[in-house]
C-alpha positions as MATLAB code, in Angstrom:
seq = 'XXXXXXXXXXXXXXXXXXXXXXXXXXXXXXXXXXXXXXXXXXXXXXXXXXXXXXXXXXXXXXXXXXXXXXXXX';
ca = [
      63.057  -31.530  -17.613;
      61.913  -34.151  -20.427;
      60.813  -32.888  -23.546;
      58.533  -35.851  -25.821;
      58.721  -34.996  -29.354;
      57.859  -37.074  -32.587;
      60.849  -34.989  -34.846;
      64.115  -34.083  -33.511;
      64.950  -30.916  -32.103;
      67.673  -28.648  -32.655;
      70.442  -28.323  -30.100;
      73.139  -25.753  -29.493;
      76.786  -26.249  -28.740;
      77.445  -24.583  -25.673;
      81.010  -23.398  -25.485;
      83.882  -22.107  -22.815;
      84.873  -18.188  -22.643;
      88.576  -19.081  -22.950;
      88.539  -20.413  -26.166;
      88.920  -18.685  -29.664;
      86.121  -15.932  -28.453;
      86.899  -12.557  -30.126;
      85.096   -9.106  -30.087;
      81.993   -9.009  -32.493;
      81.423  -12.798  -31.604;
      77.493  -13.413  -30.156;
      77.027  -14.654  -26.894;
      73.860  -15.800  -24.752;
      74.598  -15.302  -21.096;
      72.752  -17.593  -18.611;
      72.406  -17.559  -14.573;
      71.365  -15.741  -11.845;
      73.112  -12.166  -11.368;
      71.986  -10.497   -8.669;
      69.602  -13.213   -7.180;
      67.613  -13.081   -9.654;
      66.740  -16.499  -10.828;
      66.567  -17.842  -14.597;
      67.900  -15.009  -16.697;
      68.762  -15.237  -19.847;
      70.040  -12.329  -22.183;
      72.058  -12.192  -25.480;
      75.122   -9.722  -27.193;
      77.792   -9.181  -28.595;
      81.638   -9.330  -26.940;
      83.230   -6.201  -26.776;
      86.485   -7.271  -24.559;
      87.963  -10.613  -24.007;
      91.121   -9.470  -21.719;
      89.672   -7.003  -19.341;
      91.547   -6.354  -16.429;
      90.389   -5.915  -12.464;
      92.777   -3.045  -12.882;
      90.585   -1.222  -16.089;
      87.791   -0.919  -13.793;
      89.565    0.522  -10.816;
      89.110   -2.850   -8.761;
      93.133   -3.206   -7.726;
      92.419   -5.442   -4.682;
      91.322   -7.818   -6.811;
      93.180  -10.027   -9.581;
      90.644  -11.262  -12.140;
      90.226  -10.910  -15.677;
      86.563  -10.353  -17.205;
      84.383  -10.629  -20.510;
      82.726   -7.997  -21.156;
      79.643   -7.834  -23.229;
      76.779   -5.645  -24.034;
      74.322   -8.261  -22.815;
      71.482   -6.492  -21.021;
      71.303   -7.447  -17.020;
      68.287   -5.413  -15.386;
      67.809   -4.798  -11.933;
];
């Protein structure tokens, strides 16, 4: 997508999940969870360590974010 402007436009620095991110911190997540296509939502971190473990998933070894982003089905 090209944008033409006569002025600048602002910008913002997208960042990675495994750096310096703390609870209270605002995030914007972006994708496509559950098929559904260009979603965008925004919140605030509650957990940066979450284990597969804490939510009863022991097959599986991954660690999650959790937010309080809204993701409606």
């Amino acid at each position: 997508m090209a944008i033409k402007s006569t002025t600048p436009l602002p910008t913002a620095k997208l960042g990675t999940s495994n750096k310096r991110l703390r609870p209270g911190d605002w995030v914007v997540a972006m994708g496509c969870p559950l098929s559904l296509q260009n979603t965008i939502t925004a919140g605030i971190v509650s957990c940066v360590d979450r284990k597969s473990s804490d939510l009863g998933l022991g097959g599986m070894r991954r660690e999650y974010l959790q937010t309080d982003c809204a993701i409606n089905a």
